[in-house]
N, CA, C and O atoms as a GROMACS GRO file, in nm:
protein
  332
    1UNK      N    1   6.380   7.261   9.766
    1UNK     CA    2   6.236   7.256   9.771
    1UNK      C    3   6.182   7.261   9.628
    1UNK      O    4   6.218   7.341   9.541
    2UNK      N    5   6.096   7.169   9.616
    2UNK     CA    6   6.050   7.182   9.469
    2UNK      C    7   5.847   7.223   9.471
    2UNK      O    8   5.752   7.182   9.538
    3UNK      N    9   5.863   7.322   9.360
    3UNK     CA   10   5.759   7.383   9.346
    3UNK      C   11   5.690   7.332   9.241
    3UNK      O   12   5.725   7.335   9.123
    4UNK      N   13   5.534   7.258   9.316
    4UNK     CA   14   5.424   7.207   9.160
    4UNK      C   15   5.342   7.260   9.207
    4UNK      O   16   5.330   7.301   9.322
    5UNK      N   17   5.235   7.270   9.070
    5UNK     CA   18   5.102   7.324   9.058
    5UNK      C   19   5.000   7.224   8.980
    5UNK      O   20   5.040   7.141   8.898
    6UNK      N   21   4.863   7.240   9.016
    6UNK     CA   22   4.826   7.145   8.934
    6UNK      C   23   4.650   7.293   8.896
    6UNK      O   24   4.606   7.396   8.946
    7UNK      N   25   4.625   7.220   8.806
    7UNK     CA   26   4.515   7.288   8.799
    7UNK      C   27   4.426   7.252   8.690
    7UNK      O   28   4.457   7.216   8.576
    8UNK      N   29   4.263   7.274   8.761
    8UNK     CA   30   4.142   7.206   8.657
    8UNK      C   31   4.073   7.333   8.698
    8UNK      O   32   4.089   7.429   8.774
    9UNK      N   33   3.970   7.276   8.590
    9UNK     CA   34   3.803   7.336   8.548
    9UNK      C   35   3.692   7.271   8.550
    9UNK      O   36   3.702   7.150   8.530
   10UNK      N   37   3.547   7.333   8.576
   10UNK     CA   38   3.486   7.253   8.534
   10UNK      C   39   3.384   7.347   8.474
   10UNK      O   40   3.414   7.466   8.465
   11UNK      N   41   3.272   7.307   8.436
   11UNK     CA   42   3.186   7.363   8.353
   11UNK      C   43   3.032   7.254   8.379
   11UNK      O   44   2.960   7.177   8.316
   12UNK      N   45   3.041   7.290   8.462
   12UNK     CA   46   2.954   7.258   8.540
   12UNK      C   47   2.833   7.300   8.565
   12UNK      O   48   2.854   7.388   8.649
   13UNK      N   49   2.675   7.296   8.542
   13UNK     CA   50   2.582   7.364   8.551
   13UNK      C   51   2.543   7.401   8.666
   13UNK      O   52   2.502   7.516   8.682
   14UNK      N   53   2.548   7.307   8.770
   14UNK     CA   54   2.562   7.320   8.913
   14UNK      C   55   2.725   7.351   9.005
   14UNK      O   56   2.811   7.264   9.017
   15UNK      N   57   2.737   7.498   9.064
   15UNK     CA   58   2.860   7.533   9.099
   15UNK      C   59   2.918   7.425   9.182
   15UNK      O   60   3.028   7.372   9.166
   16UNK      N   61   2.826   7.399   9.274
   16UNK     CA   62   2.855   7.266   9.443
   16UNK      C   63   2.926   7.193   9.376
   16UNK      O   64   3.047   7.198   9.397
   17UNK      N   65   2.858   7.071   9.236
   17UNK     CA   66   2.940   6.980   9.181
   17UNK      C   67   3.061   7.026   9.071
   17UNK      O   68   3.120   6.930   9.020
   18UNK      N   69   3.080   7.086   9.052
   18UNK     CA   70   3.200   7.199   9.002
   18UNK      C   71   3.308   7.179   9.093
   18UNK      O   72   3.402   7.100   9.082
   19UNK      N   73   3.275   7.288   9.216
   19UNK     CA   74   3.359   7.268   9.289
   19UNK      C   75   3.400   7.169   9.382
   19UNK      O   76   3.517   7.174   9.421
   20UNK      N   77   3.319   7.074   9.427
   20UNK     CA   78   3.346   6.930   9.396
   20UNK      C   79   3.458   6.869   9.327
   20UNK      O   80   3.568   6.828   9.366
   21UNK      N   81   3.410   6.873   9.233
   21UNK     CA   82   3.482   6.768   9.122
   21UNK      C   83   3.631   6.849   9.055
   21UNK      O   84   3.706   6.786   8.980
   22UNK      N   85   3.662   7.013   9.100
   22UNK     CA   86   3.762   7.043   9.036
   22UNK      C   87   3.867   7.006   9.188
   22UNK      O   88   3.985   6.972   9.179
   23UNK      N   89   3.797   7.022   9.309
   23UNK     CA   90   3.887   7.003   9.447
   23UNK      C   91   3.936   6.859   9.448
   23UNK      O   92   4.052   6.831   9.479
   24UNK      N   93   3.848   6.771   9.412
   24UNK     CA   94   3.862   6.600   9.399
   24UNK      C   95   3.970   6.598   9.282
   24UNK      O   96   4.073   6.544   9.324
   25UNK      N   97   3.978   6.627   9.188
   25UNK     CA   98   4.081   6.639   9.033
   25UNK      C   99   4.189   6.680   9.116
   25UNK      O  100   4.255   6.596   9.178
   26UNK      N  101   4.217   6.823   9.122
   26UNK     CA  102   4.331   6.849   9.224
   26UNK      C  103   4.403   6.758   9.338
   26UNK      O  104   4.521   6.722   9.334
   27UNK      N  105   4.335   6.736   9.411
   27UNK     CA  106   4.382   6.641   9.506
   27UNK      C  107   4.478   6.480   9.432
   27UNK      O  108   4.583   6.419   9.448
   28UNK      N  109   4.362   6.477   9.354
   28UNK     CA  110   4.430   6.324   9.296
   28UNK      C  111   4.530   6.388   9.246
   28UNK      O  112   4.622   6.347   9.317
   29UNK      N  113   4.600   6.499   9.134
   29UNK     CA  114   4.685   6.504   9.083
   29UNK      C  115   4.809   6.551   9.152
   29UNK      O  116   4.924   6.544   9.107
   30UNK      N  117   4.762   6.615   9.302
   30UNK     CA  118   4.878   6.619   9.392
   30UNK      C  119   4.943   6.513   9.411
   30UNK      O  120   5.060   6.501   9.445
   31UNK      N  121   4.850   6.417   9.383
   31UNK     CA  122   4.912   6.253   9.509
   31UNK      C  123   4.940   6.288   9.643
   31UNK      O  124   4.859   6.333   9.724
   32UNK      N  125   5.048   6.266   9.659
   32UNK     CA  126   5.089   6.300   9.821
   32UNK      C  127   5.115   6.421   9.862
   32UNK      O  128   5.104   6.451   9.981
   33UNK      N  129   5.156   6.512   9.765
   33UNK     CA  130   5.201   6.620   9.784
   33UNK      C  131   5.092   6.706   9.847
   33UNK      O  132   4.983   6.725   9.794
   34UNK      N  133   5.141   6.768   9.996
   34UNK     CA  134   5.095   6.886  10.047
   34UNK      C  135   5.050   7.029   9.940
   34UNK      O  136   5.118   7.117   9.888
   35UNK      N  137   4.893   6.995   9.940
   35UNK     CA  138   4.879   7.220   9.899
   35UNK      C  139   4.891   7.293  10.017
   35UNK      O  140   4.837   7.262  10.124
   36UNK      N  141   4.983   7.418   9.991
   36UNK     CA  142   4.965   7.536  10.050
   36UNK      C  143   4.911   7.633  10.062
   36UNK      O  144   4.882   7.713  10.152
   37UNK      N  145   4.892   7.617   9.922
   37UNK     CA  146   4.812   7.799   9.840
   37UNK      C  147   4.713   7.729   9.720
   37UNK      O  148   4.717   7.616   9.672
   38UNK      N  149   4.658   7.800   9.703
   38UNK     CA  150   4.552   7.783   9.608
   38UNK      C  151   4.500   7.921   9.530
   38UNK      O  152   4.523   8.034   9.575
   39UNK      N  153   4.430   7.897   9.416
   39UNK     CA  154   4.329   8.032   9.371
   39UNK      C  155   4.244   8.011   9.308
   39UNK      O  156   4.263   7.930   9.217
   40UNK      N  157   4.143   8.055   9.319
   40UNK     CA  158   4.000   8.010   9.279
   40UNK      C  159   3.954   8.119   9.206
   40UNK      O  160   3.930   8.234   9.240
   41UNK      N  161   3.945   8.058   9.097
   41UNK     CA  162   3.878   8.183   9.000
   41UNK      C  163   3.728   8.108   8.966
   41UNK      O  164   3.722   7.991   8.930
   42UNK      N  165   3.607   8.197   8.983
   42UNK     CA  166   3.514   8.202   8.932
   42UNK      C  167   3.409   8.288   8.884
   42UNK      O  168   3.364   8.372   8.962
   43UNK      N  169   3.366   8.279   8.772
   43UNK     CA  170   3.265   8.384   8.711
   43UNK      C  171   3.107   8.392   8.741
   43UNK      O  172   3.021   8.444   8.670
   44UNK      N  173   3.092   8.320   8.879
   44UNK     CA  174   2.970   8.311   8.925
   44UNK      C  175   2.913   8.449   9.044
   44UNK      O  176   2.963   8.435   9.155
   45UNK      N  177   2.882   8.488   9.039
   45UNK     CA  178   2.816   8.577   9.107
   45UNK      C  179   2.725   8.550   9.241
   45UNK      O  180   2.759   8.566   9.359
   46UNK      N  181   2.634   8.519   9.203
   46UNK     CA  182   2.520   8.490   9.290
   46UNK      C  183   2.538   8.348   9.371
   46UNK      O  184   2.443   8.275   9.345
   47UNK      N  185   2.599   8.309   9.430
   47UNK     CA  186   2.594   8.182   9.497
   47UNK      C  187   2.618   8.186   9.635
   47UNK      O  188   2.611   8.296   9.692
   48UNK      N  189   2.649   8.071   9.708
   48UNK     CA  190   2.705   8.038   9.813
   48UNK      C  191   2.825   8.030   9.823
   48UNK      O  192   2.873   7.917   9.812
   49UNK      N  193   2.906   8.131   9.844
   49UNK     CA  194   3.019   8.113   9.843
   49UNK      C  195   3.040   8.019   9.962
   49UNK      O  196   3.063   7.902   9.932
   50UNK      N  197   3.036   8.052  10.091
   50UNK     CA  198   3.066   7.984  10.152
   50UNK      C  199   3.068   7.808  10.163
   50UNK      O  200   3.151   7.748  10.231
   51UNK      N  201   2.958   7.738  10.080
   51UNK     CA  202   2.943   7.638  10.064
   51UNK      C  203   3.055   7.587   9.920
   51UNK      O  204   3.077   7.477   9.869
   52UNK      N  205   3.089   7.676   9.903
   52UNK     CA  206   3.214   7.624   9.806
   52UNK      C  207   3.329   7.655   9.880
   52UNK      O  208   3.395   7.552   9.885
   53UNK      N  209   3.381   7.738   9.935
   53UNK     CA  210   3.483   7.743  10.022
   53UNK      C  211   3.475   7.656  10.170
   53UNK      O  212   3.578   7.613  10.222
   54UNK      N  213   3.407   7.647  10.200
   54UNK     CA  214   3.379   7.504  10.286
   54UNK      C  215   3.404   7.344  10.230
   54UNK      O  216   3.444   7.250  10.299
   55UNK      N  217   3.376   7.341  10.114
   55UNK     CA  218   3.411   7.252  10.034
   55UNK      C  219   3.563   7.217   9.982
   55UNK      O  220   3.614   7.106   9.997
   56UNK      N  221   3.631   7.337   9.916
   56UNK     CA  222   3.806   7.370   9.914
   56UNK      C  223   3.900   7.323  10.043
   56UNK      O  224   4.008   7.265  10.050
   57UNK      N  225   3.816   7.371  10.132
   57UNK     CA  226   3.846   7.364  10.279
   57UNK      C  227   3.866   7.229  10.330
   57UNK      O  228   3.962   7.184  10.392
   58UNK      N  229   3.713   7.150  10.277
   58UNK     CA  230   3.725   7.038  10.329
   58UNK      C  231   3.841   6.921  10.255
   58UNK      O  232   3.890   6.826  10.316
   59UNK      N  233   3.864   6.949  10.135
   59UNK     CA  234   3.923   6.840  10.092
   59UNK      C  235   4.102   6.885  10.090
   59UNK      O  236   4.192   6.804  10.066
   60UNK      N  237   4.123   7.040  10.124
   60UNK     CA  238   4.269   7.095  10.156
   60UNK      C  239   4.261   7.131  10.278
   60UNK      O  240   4.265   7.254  10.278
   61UNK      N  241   4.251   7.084  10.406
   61UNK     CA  242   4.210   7.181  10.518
   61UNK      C  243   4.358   7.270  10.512
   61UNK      O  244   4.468   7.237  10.468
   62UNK      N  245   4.323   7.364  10.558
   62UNK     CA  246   4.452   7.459  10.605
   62UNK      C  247   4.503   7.511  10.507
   62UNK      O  248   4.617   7.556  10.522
   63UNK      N  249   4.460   7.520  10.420
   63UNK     CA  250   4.497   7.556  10.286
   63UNK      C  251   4.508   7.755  10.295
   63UNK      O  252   4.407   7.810  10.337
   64UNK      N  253   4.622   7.843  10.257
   64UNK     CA  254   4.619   7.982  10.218
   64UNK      C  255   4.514   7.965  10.070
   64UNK      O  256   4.527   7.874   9.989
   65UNK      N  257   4.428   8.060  10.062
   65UNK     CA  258   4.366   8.045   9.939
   65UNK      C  259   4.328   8.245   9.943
   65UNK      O  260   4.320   8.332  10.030
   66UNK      N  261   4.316   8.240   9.808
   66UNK     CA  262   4.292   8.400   9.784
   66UNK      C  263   4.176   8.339   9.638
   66UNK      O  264   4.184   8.238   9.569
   67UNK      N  265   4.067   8.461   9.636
   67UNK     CA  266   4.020   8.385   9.415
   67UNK      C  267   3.973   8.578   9.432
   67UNK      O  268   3.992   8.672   9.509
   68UNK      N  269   3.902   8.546   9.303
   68UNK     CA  270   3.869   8.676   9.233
   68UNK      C  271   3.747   8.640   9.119
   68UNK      O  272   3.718   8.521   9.130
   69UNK      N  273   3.677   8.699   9.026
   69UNK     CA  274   3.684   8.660   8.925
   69UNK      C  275   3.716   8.569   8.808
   69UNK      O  276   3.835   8.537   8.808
   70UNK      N  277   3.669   8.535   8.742
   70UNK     CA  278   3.813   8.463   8.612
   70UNK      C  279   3.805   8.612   8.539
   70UNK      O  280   3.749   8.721   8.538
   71UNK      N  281   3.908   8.526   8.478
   71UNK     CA  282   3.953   8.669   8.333
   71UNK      C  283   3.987   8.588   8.241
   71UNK      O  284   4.104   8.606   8.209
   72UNK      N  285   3.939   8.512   8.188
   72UNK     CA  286   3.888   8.406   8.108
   72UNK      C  287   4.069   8.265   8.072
   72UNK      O  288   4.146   8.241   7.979
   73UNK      N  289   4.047   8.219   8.210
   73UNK     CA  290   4.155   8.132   8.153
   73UNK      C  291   4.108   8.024   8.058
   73UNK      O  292   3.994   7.988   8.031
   74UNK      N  293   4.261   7.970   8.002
   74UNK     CA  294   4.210   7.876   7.911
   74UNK      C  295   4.341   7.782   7.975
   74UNK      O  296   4.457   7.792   7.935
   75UNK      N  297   4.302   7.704   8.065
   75UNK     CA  298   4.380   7.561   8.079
   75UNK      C  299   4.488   7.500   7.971
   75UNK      O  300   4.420   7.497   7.869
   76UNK      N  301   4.624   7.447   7.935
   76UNK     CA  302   4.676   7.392   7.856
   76UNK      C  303   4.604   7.237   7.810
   76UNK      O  304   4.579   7.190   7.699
   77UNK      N  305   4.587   7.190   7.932
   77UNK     CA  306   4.523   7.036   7.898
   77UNK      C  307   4.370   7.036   7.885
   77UNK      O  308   4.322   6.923   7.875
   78UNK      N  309   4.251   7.177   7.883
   78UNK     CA  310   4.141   7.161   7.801
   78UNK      C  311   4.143   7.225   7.691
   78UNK      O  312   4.096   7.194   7.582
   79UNK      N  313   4.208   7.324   7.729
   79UNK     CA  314   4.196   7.433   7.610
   79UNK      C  315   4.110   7.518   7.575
   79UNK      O  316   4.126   7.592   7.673
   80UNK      N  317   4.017   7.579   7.504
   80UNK     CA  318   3.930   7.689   7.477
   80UNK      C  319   3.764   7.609   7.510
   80UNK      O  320   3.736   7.517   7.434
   81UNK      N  321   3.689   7.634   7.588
   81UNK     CA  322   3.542   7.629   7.584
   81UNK      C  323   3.485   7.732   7.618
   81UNK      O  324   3.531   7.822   7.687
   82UNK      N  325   3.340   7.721   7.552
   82UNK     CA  326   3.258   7.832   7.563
   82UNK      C  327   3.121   7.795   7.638
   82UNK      O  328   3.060   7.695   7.601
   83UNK      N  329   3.060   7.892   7.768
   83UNK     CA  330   2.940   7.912   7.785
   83UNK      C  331   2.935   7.816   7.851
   83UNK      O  332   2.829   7.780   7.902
   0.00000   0.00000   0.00000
């Protein structure tokens, strides 16, 4: 069994198209490959969660997912941004 991961960001002023566009990124970089698990880190507070996890949902259905917070990752393929 072989184990991949793929993973984006976005920075996004609006969370919806954020999470959007980081679930759409993901997907393409799976290709065919089945997700199982997922983790969602975000530093947003005040939102709809549910309308973003409805969203994760929709484009992985069945997906195990757990998030938290960030604790400030920094991606290899963006690298450091601020704010």
């Amino acid at each position: 069994m072989m184990f991949a991961s793929v993973c984006n960001v976005s920075d996004d002023l609006d969370p919806n198209a954020g999470v959007r566009k980081v679930a759409d990124e993901c997907r393409k970089e799976l290709g065919d490959r089945a997700a199982h698990a997922g983790i969602f880190f975000t530093s947003c507070f005040d939102l709809d969660y549910a309308l973003m996890l409805a969203e994760i949902h929709r484009v992985f259905p069945g997906i195990e997912l757990v998030g938290c917070t960030t604790d400030g990752e920094i991606p290899r393929h963006i690298g450091f941004s601020a704010d």
